[in-house]
Every structure is written in C-alpha cells, then in structure tokens.
OpenMM code with the backbone's topology and positions (N, CA, C; nanometers):
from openmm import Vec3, app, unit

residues = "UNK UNK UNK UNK UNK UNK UNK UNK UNK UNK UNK UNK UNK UNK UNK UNK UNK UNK UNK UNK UNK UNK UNK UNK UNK UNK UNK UNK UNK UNK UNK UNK UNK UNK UNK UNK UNK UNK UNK UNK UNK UNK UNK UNK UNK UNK UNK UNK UNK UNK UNK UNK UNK UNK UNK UNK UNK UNK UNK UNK UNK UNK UNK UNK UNK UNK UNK UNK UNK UNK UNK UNK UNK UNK UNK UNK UNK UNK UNK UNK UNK UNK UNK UNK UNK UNK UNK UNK UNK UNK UNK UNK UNK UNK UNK UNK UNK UNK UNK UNK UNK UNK UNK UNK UNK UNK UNK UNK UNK UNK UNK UNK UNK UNK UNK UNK UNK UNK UNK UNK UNK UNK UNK UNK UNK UNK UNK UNK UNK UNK UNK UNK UNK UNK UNK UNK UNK UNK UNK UNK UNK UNK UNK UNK UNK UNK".split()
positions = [
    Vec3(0.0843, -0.1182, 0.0000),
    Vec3(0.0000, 0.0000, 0.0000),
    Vec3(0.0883, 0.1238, 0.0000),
    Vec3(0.0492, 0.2508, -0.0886),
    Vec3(0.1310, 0.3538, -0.1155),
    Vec3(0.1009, 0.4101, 0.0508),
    Vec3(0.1885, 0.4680, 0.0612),
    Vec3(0.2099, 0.5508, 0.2761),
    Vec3(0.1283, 0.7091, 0.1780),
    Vec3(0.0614, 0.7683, 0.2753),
    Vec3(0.0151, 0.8818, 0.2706),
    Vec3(0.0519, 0.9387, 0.3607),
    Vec3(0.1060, 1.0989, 0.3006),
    Vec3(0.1560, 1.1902, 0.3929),
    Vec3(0.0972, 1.2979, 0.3594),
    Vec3(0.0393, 1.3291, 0.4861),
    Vec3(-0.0467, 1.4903, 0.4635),
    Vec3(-0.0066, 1.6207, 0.5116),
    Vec3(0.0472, 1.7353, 0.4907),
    Vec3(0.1166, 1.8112, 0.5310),
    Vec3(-0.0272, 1.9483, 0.5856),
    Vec3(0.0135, 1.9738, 0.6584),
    Vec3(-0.0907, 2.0871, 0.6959),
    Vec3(-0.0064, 2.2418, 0.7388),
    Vec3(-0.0732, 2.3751, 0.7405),
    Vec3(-0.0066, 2.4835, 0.7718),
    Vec3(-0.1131, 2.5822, 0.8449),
    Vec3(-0.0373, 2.6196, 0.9662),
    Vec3(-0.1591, 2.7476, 1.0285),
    Vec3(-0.1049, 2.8411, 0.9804),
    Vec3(-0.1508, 2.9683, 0.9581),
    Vec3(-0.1808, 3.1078, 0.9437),
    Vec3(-0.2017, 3.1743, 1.0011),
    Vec3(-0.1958, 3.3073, 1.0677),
    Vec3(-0.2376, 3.3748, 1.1127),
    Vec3(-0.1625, 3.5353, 1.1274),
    Vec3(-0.2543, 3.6457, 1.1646),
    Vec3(-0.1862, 3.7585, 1.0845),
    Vec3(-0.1877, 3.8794, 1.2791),
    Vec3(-0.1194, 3.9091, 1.2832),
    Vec3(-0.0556, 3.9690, 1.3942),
    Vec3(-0.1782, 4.1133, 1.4041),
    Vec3(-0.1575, 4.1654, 1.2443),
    Vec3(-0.2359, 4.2688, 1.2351),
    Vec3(-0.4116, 4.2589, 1.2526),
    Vec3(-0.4782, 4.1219, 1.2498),
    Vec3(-0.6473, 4.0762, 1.2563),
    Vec3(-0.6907, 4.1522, 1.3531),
    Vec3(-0.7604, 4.2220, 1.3642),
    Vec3(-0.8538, 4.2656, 1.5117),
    Vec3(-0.9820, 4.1554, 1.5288),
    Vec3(-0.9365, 4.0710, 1.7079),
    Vec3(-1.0019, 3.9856, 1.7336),
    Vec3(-1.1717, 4.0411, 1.7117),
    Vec3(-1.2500, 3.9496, 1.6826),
    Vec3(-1.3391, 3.8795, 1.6399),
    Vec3(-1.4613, 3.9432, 1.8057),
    Vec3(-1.5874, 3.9329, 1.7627),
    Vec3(-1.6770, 3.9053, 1.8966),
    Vec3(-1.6463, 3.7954, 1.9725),
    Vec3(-1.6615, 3.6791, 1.8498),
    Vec3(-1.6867, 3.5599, 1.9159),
    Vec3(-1.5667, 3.5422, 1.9538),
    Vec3(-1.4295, 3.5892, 1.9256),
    Vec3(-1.3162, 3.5685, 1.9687),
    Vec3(-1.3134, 3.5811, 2.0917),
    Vec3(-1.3515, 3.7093, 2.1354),
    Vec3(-1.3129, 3.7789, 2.2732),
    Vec3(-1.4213, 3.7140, 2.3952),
    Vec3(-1.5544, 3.6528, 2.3716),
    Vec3(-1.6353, 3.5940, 2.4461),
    Vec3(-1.6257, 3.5348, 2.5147),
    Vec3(-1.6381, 3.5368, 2.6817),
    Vec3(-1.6009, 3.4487, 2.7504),
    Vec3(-1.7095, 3.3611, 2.8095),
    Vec3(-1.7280, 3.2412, 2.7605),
    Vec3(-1.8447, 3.1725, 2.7837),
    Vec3(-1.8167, 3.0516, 2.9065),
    Vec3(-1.9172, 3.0234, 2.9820),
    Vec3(-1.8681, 2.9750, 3.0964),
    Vec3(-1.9707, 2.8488, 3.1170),
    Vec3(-1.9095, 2.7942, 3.1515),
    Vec3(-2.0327, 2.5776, 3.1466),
    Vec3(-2.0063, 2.5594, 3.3316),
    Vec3(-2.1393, 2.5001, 3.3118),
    Vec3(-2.1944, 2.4651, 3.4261),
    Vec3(-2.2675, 2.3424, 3.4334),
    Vec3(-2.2024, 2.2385, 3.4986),
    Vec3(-2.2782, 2.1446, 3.5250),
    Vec3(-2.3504, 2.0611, 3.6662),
    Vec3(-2.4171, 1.9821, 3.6476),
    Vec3(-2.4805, 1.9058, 3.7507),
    Vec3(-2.4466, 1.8554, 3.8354),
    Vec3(-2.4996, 1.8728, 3.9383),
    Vec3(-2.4474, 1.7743, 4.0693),
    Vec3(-2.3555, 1.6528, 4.0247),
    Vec3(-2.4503, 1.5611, 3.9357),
    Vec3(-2.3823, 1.4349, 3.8374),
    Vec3(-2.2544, 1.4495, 3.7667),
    Vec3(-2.2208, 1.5381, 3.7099),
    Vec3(-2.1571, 1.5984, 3.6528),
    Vec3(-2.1811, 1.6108, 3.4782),
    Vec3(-2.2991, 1.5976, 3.4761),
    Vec3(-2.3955, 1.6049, 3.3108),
    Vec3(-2.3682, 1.7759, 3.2718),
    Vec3(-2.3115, 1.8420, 3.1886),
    Vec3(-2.3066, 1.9263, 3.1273),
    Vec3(-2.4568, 1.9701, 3.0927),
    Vec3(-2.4936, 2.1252, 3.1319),
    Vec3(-2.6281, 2.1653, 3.1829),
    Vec3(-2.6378, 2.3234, 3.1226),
    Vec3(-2.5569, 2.3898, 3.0925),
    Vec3(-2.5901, 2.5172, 3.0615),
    Vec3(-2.4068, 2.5515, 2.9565),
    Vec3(-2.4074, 2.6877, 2.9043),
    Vec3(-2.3333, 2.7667, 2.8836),
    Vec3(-2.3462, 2.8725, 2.8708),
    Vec3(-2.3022, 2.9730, 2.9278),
    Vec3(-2.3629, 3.1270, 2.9044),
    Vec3(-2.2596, 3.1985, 2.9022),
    Vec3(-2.3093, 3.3305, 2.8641),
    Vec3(-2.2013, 3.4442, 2.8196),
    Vec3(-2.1605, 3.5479, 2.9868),
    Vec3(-2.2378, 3.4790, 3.0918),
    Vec3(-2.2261, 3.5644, 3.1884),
    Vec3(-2.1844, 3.4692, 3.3081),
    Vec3(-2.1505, 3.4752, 3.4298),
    Vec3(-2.1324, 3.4313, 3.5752),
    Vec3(-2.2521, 3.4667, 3.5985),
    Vec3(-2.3070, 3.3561, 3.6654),
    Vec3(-2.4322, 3.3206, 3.6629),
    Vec3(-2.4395, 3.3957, 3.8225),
    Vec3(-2.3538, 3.4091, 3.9207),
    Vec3(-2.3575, 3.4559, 3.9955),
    Vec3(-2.4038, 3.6285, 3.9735),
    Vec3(-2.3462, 3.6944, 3.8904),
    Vec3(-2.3219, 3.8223, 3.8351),
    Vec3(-2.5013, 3.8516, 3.8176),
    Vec3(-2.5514, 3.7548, 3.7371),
    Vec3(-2.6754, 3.7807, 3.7161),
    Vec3(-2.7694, 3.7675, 3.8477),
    Vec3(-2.9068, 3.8837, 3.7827),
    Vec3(-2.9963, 3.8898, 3.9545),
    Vec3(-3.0676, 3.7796, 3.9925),
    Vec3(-3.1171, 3.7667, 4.0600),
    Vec3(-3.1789, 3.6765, 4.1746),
    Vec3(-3.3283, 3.6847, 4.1814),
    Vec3(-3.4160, 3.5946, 4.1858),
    Vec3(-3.5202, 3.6298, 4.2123),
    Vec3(-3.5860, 3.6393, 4.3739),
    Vec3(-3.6736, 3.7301, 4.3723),
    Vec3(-3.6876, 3.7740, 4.5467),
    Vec3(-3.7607, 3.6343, 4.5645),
    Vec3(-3.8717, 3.5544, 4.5052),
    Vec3(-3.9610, 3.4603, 4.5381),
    Vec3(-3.8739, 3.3193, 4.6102),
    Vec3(-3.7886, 3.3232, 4.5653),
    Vec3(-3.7112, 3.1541, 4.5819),
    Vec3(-3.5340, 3.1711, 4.5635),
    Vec3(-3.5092, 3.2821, 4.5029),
    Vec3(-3.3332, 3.3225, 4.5234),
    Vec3(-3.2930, 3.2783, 4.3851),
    Vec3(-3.3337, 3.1850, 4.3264),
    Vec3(-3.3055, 3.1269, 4.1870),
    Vec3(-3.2412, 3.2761, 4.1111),
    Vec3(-3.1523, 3.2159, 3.9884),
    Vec3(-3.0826, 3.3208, 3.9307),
    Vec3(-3.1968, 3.3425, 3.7929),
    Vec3(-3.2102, 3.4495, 3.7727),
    Vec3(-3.3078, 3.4798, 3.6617),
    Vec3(-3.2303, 3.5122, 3.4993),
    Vec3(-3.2722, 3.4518, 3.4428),
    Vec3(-3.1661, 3.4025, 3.2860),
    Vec3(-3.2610, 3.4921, 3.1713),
    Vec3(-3.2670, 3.6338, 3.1795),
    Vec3(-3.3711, 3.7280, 3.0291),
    Vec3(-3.3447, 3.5714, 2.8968),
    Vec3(-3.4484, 3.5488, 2.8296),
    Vec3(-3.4285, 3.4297, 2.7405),
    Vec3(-3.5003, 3.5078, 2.5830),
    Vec3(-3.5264, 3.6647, 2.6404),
    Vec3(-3.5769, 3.6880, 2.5209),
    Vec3(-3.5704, 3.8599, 2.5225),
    Vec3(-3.5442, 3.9076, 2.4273),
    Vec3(-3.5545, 4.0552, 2.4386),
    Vec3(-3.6406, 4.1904, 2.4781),
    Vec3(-3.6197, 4.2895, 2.5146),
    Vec3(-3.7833, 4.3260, 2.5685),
    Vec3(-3.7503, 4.4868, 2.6083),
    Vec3(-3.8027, 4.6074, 2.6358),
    Vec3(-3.7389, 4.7264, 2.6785),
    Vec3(-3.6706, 4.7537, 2.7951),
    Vec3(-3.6878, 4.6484, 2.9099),
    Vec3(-3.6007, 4.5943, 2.9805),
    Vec3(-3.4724, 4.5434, 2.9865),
    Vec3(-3.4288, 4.4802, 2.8473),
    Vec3(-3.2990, 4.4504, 2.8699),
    Vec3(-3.3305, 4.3371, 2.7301),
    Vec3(-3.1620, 4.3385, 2.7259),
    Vec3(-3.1263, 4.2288, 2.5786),
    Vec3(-3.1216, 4.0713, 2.6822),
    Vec3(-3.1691, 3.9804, 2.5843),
    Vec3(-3.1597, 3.8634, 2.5971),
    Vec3(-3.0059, 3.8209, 2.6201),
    Vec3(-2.9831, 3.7622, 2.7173),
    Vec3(-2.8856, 3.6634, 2.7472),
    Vec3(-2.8317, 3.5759, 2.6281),
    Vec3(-2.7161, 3.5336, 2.5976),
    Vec3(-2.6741, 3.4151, 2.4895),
    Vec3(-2.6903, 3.2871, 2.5844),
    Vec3(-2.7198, 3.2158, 2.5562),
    Vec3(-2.6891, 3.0425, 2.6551),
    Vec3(-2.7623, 2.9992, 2.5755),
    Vec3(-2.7118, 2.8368, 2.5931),
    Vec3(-2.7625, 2.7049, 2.5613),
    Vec3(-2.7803, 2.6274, 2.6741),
    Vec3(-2.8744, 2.5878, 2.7219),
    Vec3(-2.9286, 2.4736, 2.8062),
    Vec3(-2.9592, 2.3488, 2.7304),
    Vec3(-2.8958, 2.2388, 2.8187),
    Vec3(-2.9506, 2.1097, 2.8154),
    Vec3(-2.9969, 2.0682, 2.9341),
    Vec3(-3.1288, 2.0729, 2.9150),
    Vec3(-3.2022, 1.9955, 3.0206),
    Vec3(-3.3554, 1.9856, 2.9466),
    Vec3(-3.4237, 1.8611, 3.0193),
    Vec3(-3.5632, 1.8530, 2.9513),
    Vec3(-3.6807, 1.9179, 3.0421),
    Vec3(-3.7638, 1.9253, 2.9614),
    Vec3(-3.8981, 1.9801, 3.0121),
    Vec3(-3.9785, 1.8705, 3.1083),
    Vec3(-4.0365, 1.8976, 3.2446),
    Vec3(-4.1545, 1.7470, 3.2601),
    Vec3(-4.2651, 1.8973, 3.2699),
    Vec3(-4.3372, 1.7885, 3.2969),
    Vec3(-4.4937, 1.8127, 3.2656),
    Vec3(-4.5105, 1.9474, 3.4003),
    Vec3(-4.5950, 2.0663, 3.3583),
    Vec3(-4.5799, 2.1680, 3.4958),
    Vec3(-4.6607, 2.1658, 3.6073),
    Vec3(-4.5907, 2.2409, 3.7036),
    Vec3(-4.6695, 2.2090, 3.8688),
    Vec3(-4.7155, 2.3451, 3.9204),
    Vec3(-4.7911, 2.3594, 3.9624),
    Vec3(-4.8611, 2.4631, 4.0220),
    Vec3(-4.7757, 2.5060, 4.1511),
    Vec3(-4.7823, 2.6057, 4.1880),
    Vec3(-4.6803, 2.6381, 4.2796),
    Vec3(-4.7348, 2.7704, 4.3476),
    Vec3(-4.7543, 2.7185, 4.5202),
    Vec3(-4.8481, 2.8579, 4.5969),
    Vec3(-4.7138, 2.9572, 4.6000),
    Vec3(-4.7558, 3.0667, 4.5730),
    Vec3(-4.7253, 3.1994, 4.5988),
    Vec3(-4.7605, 3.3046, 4.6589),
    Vec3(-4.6932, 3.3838, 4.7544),
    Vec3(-4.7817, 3.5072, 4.8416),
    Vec3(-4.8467, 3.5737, 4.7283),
    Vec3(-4.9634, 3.5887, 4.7184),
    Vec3(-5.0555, 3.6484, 4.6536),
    Vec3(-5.1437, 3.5598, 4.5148),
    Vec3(-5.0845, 3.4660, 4.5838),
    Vec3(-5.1437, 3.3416, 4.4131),
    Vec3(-5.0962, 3.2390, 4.3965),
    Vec3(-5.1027, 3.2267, 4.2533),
    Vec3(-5.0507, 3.0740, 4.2273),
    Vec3(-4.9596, 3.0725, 4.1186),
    Vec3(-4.8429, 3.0121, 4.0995),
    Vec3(-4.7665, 3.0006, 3.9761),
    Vec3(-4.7200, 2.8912, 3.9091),
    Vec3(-4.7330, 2.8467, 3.7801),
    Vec3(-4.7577, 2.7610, 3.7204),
    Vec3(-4.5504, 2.7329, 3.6720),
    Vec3(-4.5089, 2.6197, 3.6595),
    Vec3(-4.3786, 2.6146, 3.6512),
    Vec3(-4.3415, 2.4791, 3.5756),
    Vec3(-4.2513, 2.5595, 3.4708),
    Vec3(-4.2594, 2.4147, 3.3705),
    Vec3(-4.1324, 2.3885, 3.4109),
    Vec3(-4.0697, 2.2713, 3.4500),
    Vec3(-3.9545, 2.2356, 3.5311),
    Vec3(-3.8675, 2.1726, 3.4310),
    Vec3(-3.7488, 2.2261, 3.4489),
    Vec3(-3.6222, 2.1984, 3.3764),
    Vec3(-3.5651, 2.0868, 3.4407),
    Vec3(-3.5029, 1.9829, 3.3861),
    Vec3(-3.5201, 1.8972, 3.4758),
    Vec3(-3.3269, 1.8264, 3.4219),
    Vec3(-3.2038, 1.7772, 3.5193),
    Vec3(-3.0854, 1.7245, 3.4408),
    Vec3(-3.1632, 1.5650, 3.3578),
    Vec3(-3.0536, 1.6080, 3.2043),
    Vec3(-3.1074, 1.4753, 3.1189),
    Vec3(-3.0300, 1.3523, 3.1626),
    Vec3(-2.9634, 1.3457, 3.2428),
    Vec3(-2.8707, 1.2268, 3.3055),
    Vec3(-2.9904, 1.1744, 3.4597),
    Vec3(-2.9600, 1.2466, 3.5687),
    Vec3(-2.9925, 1.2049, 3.6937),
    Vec3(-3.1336, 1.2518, 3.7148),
    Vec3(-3.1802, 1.3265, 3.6219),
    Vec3(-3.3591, 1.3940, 3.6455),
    Vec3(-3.4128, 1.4532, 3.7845),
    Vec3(-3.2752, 1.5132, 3.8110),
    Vec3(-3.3183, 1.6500, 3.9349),
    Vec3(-3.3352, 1.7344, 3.8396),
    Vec3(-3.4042, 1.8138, 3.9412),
    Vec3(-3.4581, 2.0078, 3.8868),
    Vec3(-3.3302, 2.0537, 3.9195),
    Vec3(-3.3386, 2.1499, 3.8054),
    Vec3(-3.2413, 2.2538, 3.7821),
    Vec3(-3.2649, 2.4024, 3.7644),
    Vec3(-3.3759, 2.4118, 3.7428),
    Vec3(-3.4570, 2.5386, 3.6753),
    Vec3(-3.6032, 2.5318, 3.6830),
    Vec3(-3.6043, 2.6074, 3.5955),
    Vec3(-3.7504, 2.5894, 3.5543),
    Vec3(-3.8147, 2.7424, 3.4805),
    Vec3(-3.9379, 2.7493, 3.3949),
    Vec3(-3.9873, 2.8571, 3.3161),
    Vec3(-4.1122, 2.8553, 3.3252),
    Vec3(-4.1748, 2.9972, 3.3290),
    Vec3(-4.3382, 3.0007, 3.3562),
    Vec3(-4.3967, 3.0219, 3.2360),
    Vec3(-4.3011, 2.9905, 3.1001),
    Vec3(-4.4207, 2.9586, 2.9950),
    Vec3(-4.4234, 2.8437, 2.9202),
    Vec3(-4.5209, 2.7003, 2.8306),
    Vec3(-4.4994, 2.6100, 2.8063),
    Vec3(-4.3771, 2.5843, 2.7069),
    Vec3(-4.3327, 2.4833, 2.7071),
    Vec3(-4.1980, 2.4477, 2.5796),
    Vec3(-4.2299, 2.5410, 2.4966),
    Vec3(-4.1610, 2.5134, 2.4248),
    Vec3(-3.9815, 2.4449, 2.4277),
    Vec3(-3.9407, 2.5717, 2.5191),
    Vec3(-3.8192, 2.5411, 2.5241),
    Vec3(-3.7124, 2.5880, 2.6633),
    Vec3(-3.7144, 2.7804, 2.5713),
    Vec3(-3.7253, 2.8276, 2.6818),
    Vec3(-3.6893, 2.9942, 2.6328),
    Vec3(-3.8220, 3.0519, 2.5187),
    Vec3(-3.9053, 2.9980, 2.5844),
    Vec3(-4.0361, 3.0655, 2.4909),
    Vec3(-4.1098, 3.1597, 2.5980),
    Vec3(-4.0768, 3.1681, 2.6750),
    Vec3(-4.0907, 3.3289, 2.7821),
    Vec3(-3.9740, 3.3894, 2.8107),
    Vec3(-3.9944, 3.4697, 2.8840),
    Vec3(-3.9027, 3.6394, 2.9062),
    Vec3(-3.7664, 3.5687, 3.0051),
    Vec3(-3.8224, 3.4572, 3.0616),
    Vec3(-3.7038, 3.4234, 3.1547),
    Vec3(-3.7245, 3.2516, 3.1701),
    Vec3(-3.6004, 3.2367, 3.1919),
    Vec3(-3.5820, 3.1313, 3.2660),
    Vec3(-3.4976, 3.1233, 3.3655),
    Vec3(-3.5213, 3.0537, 3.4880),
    Vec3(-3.4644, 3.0765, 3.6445),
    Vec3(-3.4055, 2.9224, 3.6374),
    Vec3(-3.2675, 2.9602, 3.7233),
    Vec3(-3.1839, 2.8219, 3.8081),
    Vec3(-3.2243, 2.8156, 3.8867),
    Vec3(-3.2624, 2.7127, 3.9864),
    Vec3(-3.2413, 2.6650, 4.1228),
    Vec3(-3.1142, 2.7180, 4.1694),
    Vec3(-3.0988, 2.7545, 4.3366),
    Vec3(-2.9952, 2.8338, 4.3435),
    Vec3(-2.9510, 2.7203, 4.3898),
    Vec3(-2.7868, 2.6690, 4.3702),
    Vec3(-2.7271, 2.5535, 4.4146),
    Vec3(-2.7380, 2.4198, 4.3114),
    Vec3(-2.7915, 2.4379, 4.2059),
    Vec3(-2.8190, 2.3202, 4.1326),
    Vec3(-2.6910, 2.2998, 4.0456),
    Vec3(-2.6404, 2.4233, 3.9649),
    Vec3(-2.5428, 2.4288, 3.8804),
    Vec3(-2.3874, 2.4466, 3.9683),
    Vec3(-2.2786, 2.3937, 3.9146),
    Vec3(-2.1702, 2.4448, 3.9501),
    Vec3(-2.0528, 2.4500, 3.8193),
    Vec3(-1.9600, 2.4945, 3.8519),
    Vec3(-1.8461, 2.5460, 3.7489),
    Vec3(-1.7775, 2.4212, 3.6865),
    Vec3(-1.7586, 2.3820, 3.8047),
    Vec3(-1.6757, 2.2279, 3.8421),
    Vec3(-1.6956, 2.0610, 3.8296),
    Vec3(-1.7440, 2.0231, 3.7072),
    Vec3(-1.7534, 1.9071, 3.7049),
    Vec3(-1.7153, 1.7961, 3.7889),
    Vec3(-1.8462, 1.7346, 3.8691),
    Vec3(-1.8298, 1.6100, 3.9334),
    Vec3(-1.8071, 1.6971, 4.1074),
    Vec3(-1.8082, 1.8197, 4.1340),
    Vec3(-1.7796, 1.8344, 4.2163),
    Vec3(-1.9359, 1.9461, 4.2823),
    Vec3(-1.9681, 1.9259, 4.3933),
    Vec3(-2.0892, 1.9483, 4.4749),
    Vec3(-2.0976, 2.1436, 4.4453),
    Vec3(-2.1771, 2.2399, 4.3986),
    Vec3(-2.1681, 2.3723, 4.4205),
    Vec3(-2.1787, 2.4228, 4.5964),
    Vec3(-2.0243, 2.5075, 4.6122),
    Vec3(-2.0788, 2.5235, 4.7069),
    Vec3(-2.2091, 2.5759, 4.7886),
    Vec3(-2.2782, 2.6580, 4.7117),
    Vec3(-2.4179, 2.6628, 4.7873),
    Vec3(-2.5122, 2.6361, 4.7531),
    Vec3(-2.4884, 2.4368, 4.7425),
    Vec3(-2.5973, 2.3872, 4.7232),
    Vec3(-2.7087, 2.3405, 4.8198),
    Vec3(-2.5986, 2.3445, 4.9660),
    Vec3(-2.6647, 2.3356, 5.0566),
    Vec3(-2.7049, 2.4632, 5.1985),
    Vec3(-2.6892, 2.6006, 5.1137),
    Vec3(-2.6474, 2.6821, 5.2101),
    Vec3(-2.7605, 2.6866, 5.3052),
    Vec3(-2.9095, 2.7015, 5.2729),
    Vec3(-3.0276, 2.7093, 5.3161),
    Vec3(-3.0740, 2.6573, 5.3419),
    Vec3(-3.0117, 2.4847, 5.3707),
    Vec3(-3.0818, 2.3825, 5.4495),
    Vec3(-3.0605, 2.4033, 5.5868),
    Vec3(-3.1575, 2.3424, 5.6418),
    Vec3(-3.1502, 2.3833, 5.8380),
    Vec3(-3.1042, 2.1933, 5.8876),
    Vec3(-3.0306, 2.2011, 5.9132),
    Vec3(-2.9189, 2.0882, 5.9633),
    Vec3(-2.9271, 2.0193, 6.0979),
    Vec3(-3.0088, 1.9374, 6.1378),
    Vec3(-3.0302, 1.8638, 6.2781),
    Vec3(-2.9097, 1.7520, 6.3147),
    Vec3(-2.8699, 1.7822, 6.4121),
    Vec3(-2.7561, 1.7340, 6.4411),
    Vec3(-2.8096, 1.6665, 6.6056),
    Vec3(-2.7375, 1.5291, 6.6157),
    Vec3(-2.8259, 1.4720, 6.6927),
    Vec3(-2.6806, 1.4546, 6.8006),
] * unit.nanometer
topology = app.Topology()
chain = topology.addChain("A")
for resn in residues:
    res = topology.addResidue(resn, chain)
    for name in ("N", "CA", "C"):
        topology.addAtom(name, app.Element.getBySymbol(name[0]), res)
C-alpha cells in the first residue's frame, strides 16, 4: 500500500482585530452528576436573583427591559406544577438534568425551553466544576444534628 503523507499549515496575521466571538467568555456549568447543563455568556452569579425563591433569573428573550442573554441549556422539560405563591398561584414548567432527572430550573411559559421572558436556576443546582458538589448547594438547608 502507497504511505500517505499529509502536510498541513496554520496562518495567522498579527495585524487581525479579534473577532466578537473571539473575545467571548463563555462559561459551562454542570450538575451535581456531573452532566453538562448550561453555557452562558455571563457568571451566573453576576446575574440577579429572584426575590420569590433566590433562583438566578436568565432574560431568554428581548424586551425594553434589557437584551436577551446568549446560553444554551440542556435539560428537559416534565410536565408543569402549580406552585403557591404570596398572593397566588404560579404555574412552573420544570427543567429537569437529562442524566440524573433533578430540577435545575424551571420557566413560567410552556416548551420548548426559552419561549418566555425568563428562565430561572435553582440556586445551588449548577456548579463550574464538574463532578464536584456547588458550594451553595446546601447553604439554606436547616441541619439537625443529633
């Protein structure tokens, strides 16, 4: 058999002015499990909080309020749960990891993922660190020690 030899060459020019997507610093977050669960253009910390439950609030769509967030989520939809609220009731379509099927999130309008104004994390669900626990996943549990 004739040997094949393939020669290859990079390029690149000193003078280019980097790129958007060049300069973007995009940041992954995964699951307790360690299932790869989000990527976004922001520290998820950085972003606000919601007063109802602390969850981080993710804009998923544009509005006079503010530009939509960039991210990709993987996680699936289950079926939504009603949920009491001081002054009512709120309906919550739950984001759920596609590996271990804990909640991770969740959105108050039906599928697909990012077809309302927001979508919220669970605070403590995501971490930076693959395979390794976020630290405040457990900050707000009350701890009986016997």
């Amino acid at each position: 058999m004739p040997k094949v030899v393939s020669r290859s060459a990079v390029s690149s020019s000193t003078d280019a002015q980097p790129t958007a997507s060049s300069t973007a610093a995009l940041r992954v977050y995964y699951c307790i499990c360690g299932e790869f669960v989000l990527v976004i253009d922001k520290n998820l910390a950085s972003l606000p909080k919601r007063q109802t439950d602390g969850a981080t609030v993710i804009r998923s769509q544009d509005s006079d309020a503010g530009k939509a967030g960039v991210f990709k989520l993987n996680a699936t939809l289950k079926e939504p749960v009603l949920v009491e609220r001081q002054g009512g009731h709120e309906r919550q379509h739950r984001l759920h990891c596609p590996r271990c099927d804990l909640q991770i999130g969740y959105q108050s309008t039906p599928p697909p993922v990012k077809s309302g104004p927001f979508v919220y994390i669970l605070k403590g669900a995501l971490g930076q660190i693959q395979g390794q626990v976020p630290p405040d996943a457990f900050a707000d549990e009350n701890l009986v020690r016997t």
